[in-house]
C-alpha positions as CSV (number, residue, x, y, z in Angstrom):
1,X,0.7,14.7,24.1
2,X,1.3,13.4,20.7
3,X,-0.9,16.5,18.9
4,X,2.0,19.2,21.0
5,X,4.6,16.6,19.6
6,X,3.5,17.2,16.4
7,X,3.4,20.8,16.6
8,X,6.6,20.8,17.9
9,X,8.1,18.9,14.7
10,X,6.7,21.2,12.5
11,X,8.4,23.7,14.0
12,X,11.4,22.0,14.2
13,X,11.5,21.2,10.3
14,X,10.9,24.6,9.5
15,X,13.6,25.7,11.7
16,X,15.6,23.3,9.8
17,X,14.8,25.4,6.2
18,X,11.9,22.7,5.2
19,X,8.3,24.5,5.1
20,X,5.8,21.5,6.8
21,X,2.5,21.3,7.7
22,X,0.2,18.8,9.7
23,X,-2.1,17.5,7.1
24,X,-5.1,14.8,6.4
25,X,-7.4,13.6,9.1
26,X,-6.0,15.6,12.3
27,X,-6.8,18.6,11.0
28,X,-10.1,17.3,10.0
29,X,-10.7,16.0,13.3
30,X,-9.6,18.8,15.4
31,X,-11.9,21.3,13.1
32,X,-14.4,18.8,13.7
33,X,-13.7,19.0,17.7
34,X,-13.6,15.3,17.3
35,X,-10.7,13.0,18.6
36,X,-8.1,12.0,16.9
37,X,-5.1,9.4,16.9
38,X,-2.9,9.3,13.5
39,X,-1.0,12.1,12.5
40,X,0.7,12.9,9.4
41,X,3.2,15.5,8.5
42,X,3.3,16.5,5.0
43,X,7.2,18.4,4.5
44,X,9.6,19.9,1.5
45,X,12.0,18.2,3.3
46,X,13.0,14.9,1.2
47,X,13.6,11.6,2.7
48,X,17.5,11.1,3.0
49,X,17.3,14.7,4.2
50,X,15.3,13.7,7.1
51,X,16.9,10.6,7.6
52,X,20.1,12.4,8.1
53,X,18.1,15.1,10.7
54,X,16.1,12.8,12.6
55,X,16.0,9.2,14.5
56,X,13.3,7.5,11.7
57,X,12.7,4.7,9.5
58,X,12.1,4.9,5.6
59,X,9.0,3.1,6.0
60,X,7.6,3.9,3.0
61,X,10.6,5.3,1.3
62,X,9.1,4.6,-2.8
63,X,6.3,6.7,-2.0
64,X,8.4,9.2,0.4
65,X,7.2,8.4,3.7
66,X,9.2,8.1,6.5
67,X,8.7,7.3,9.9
68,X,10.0,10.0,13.1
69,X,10.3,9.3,16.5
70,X,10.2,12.7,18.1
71,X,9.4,13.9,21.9
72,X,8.8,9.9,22.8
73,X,5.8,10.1,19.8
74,X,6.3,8.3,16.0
75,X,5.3,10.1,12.9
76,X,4.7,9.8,9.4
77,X,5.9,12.4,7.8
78,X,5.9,12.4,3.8
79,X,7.7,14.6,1.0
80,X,5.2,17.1,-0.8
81,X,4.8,15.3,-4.3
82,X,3.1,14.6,-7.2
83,X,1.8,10.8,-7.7
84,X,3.0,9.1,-11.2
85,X,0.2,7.3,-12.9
86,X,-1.0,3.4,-11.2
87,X,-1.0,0.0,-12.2
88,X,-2.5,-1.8,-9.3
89,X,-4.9,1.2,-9.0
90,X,-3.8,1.3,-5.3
91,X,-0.4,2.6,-5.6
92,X,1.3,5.3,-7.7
93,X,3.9,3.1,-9.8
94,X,6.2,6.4,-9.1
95,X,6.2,9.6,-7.6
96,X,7.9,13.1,-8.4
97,X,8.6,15.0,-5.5
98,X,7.9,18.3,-5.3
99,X,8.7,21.7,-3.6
100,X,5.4,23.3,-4.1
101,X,2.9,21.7,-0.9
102,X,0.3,22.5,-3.8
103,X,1.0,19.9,-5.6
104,X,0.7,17.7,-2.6
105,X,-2.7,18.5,-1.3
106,X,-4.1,17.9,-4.6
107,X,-3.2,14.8,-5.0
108,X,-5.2,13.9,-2.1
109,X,-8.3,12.2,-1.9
110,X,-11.3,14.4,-0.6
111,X,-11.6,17.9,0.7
112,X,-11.8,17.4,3.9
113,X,-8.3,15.3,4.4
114,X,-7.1,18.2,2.6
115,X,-6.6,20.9,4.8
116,X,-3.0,21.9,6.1
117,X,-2.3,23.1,9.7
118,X,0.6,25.1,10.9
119,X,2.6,25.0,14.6
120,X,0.5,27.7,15.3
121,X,-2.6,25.7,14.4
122,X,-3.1,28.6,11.4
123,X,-5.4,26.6,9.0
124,X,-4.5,26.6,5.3
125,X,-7.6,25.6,2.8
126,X,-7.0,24.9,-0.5
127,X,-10.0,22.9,-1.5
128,X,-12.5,24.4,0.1
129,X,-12.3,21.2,2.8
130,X,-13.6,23.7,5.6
131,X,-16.8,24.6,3.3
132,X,-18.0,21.0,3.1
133,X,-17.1,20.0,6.3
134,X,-19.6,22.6,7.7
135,X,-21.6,21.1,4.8
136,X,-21.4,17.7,5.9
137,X,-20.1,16.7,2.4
138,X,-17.5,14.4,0.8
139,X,-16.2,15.1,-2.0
140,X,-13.0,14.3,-3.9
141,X,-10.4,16.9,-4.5
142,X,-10.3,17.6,-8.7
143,X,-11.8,14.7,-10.5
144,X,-13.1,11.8,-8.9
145,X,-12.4,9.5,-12.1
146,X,-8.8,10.3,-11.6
147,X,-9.2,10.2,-7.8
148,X,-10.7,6.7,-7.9
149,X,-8.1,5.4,-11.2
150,X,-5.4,6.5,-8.7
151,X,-6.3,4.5,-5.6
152,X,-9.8,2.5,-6.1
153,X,-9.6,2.0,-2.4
154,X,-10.7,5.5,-2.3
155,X,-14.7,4.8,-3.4
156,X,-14.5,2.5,0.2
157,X,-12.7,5.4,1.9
158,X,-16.0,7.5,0.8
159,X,-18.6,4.8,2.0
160,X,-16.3,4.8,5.3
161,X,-16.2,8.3,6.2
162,X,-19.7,8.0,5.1
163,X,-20.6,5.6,8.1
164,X,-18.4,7.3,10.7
165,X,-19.3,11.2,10.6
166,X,-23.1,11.1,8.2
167,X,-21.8,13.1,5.7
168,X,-23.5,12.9,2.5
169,X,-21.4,12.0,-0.7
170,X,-21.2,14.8,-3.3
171,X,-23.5,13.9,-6.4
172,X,-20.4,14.0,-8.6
173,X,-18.1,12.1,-6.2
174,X,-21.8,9.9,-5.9
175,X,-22.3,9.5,-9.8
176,X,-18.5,8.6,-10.0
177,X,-18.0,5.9,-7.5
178,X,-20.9,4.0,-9.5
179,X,-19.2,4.5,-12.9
180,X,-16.0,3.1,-11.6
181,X,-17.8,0.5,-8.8
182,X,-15.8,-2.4,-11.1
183,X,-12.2,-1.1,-9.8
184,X,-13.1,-2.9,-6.6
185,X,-11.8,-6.3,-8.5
186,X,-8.7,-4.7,-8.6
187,X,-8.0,-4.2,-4.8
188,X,-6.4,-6.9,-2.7
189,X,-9.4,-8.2,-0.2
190,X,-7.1,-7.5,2.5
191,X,-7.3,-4.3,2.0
192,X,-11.3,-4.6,0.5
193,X,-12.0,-6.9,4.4
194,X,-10.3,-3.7,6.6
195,X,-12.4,-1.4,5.0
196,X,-15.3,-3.3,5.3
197,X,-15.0,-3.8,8.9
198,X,-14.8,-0.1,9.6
199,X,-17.4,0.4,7.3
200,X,-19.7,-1.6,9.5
201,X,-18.3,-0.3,13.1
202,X,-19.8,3.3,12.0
203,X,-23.0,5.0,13.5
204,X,-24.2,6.2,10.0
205,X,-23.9,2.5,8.5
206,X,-27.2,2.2,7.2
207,X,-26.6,5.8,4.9
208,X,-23.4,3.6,4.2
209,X,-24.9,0.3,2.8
210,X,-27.3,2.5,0.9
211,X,-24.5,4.4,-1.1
212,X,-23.1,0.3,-1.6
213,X,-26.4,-0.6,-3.0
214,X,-27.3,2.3,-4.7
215,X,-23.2,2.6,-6.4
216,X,-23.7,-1.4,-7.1
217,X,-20.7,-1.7,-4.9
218,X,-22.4,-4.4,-3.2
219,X,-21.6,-6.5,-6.8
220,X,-18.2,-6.9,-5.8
221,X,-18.5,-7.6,-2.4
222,X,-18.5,-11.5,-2.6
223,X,-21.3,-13.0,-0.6
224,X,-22.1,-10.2,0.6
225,X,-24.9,-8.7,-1.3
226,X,-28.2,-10.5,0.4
227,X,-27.3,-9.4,3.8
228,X,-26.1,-5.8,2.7
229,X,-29.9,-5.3,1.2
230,X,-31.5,-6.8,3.7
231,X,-29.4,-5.3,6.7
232,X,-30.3,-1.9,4.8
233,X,-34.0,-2.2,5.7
234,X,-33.8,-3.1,9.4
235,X,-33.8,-0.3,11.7
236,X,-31.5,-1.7,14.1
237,X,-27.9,-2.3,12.7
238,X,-25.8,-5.6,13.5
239,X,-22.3,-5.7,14.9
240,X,-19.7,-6.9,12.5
241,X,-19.6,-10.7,13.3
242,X,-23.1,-10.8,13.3
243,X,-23.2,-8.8,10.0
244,X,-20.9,-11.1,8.6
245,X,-22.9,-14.5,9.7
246,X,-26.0,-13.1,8.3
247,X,-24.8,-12.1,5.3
248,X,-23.0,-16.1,4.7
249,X,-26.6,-17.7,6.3
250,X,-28.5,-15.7,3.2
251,X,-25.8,-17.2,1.0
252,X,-26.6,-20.3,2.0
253,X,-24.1,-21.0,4.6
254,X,-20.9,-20.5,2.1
255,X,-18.0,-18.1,2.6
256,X,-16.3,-17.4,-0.7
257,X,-12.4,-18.3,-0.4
258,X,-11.8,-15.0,-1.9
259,X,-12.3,-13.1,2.2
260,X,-9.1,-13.2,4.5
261,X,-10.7,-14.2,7.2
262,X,-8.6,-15.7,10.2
263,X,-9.2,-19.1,10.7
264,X,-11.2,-18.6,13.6
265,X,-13.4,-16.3,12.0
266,X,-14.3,-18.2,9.2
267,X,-15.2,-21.2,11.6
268,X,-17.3,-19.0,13.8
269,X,-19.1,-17.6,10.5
270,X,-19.5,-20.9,9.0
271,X,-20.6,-22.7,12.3
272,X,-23.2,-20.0,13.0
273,X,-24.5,-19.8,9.7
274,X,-24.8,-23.7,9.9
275,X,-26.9,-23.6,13.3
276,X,-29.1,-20.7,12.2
277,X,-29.9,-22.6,8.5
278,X,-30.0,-26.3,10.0
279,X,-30.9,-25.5,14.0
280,X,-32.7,-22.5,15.1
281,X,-33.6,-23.4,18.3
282,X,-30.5,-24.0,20.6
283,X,-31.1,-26.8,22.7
284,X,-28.6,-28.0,25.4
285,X,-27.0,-30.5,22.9
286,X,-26.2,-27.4,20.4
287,X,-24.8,-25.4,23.5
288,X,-22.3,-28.4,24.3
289,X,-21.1,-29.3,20.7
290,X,-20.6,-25.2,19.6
291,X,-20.2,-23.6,23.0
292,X,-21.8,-19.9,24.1
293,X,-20.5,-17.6,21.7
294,X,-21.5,-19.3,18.5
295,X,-24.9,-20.3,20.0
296,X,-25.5,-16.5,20.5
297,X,-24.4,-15.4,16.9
298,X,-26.4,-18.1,15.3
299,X,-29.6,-16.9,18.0
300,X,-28.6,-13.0,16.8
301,X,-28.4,-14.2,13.2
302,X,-32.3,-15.5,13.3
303,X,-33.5,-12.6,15.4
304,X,-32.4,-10.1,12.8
305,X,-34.1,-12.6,10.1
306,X,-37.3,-12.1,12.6
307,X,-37.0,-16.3,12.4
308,X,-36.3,-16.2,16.4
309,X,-36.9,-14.0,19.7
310,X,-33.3,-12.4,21.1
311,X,-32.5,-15.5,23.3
312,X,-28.6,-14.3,24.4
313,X,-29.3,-14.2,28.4
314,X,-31.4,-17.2,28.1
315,X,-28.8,-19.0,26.5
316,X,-26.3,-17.5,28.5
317,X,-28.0,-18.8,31.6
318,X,-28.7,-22.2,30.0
319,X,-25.2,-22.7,29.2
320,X,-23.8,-21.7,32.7
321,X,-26.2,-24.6,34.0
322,X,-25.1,-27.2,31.6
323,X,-24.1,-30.2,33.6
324,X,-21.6,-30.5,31.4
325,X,-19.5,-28.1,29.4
326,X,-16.5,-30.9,28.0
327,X,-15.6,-34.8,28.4
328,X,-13.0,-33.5,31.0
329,X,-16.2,-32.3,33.4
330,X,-17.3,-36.0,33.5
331,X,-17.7,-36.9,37.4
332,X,-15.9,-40.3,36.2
333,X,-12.4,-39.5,35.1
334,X,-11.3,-41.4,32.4
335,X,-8.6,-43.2,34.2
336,X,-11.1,-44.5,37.1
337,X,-13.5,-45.5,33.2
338,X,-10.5,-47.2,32.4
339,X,-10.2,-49.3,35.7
340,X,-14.1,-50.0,35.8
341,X,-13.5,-51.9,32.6
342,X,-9.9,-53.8,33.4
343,X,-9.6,-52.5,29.6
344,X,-6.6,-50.6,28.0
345,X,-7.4,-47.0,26.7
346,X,-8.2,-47.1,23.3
347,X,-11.5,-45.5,20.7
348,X,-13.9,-47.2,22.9
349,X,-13.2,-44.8,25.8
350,X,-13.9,-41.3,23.6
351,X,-17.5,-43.4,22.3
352,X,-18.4,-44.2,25.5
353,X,-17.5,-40.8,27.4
354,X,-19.7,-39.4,24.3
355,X,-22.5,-40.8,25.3
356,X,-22.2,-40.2,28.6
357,X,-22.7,-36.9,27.4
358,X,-25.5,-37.3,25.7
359,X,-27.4,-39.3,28.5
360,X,-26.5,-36.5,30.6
361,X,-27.6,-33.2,28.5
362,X,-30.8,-36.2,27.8
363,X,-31.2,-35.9,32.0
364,X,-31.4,-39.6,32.0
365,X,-28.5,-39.6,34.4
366,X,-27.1,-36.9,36.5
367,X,-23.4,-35.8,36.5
368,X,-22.4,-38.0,39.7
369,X,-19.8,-40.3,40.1
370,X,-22.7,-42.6,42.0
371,X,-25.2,-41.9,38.8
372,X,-22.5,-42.8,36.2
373,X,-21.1,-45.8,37.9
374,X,-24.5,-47.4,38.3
375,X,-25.0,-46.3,34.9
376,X,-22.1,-48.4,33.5
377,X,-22.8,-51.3,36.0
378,X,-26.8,-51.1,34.7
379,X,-25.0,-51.0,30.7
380,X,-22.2,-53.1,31.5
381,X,-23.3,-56.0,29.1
382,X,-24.2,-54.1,26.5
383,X,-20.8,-51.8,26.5
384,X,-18.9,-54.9,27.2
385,X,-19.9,-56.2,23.5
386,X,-19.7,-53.0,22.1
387,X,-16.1,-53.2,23.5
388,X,-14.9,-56.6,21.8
389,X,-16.2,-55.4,18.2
């Protein structure tokens, strides 16, 4: 068990001479009785010192982080330190390490990622994390100007933790992520985008696009500020992608460059902001040209702009009966086409297999190779001088 591991490290260091602790969101989490994945190890010990101790990796060796793989587990494990001041307002442009775990915890950003935890799983509370957790507050540690200057992605962190455990935002932290909401420009969108996505996966995420509207955050969140205020006053919250295409429909269909989406995400945003703008009803034609999954976010997308009744099993049933899904289902294969015509393959195959299609979806013939081949031999004429243009 990774948490044991952990433990076990910690005791190892200090066995070593280095005084360590278990620091930041497991301690959190296991005061919370809530699960946890990613441990970090705060330690006196410095980086080449561990390096020469342990089988790791100076993965983050500027800001003295390295990586341990102990008892079959990896961990980051990071000198105590002071941070220098930043110029990116993400990362400290240097840091001063320090032998005093003081120094460390207070560099942090909010009580409750503050606590330290001994092998023993002794707490150590320095901050007064404990206090607000039973509170249910967030609040920075020291002040949240200087918290935010340091690492701006910190006023997201807030509106994240926000949206995973309901914990209010302390009125100071509150007035101060509004003061300093223009820091956002700063941030890569990278970094802005993976925020945002846990942001929305969280229970509490209508408290969380409240604290967005009410900080102005939502400014700086490009194309995202209709659907954020209008998502606010629905009861029921979205999933991401369908957060996301609602949010581009109420921009009128356009995804500013400035969002890293993949390539596939941006065409399933775009496409399904398209249909629910141009085509809210999905007809059978609309299932074939954008397939199931972007029929269904563009039908989600209207339901949650109370423009269409939630249609997903309909569609979902409507789609499964398509006669046909793709020009490769075509009863007529395009070689046996092909020989019907004593014609070599060329642009008039695709334009005819198209409307094949269509006549199809249309039900004016059926998906046979009997229907199509009478079909052809019924349109023969008229294909045959579409073919010599």
């Amino acid at each position: 068990m990774a948490f044991e591991a952990a433990k076990n490290l910690v005791k190892d260091l200090k066995r070593k001479g280095f005084e360590s602790y278990l620091v930041g969101g497991v301690v959190r989490d296991f005061l919370m009785k809530r699960p946890f994945s990613d441990i970090d190890i705060t330690t006196k010990a410095k980086p080449y010192e561990i390096l020469k101790l342990y089988k790791s990796v100076p993965t983050g060796l500027k800001y003295g982080t390295v990586t341990i793989l102990f008892d079959n587990h990896k961990f980051e494990v990071t000198t105590f330190r002071l941070d220098g001041p930043s110029s990116d307002f993400r990362h400290p442009d240097s840091v001063i390490y320090s032998d005093n775990v003081l120094d460390d915890v207070n560099r942090r950003d909010f009580t409750m990622n503050g606590i330290l935890m001994d092998e023993f799983q002794n707490i150590y509370d320095h901050v007064s994390g404990i206090k607000d957790i039973k509170d249910k507050i967030i609040r920075t540690i020291g002040n949240p100007d200087e918290r935010f200057n340091e690492d701006a992605l910190r006023i997201l962190r807030a509106v994240y933790f926000q949206s995973k455990l309901g914990f209010k935002i302390h009125e100071d932290t509150l007035s101060s992520m509004k003061r300093n909401n223009h820091l956002l420009k700063e941030l890569k969108m990278e970094r802005v985008l993976t925020e945002m996505i846990k942001i929305l996966k969280g229970p509490f995420l209508k408290d969380a696009l409240t604290t967005l509207i009410n900080c102005e955050l939502h400014n700086y969140l490009p194309g995202l500020k209709k659907g954020i205020e209008y998502v606010q006053t629905l009861d029921e919250m979205p999933y991401v992608d369908t957060f996301f295409a609602l949010s581009f429909t109420l921009n009128d269909g356009i995804i500013p460059s400035t969002w890293p989406f993949s390539n596939i995400h941006k065409n399933k945003y775009k496409k399904a902001s398209y249909l629910a703008i141009n085509h809210p009803e999905i007809t059978d034609h609309i299932l074939y040209q954008y397939g199931l999954e972007i029929s269904i976010l563009a039908n989600k997308v209207n339901f949650y702009l109370k423009k269409a009744p939630h249609l997903e099993r309909k569609i979902t049933s409507e789609f499964k009966n398509l006669p046909v899904k793709s020009i490769v289902d075509l009863a007529l294969t395009s070689d046996e086409i092909v020989e019907f015509y004593h014609k070599k393959p060329g642009a008039w195959l695709g334009k005819l297999q198209r409307q094949l299609v269509i006549d199809i979806l249309d039900k004016k013939i059926k998906n046979t190779k009997e229907d199509i081949i009478k079909y052809l031999e019924r349109s023969e004429k008229l294909w045959n001088k579409q073919l010599e243009k």
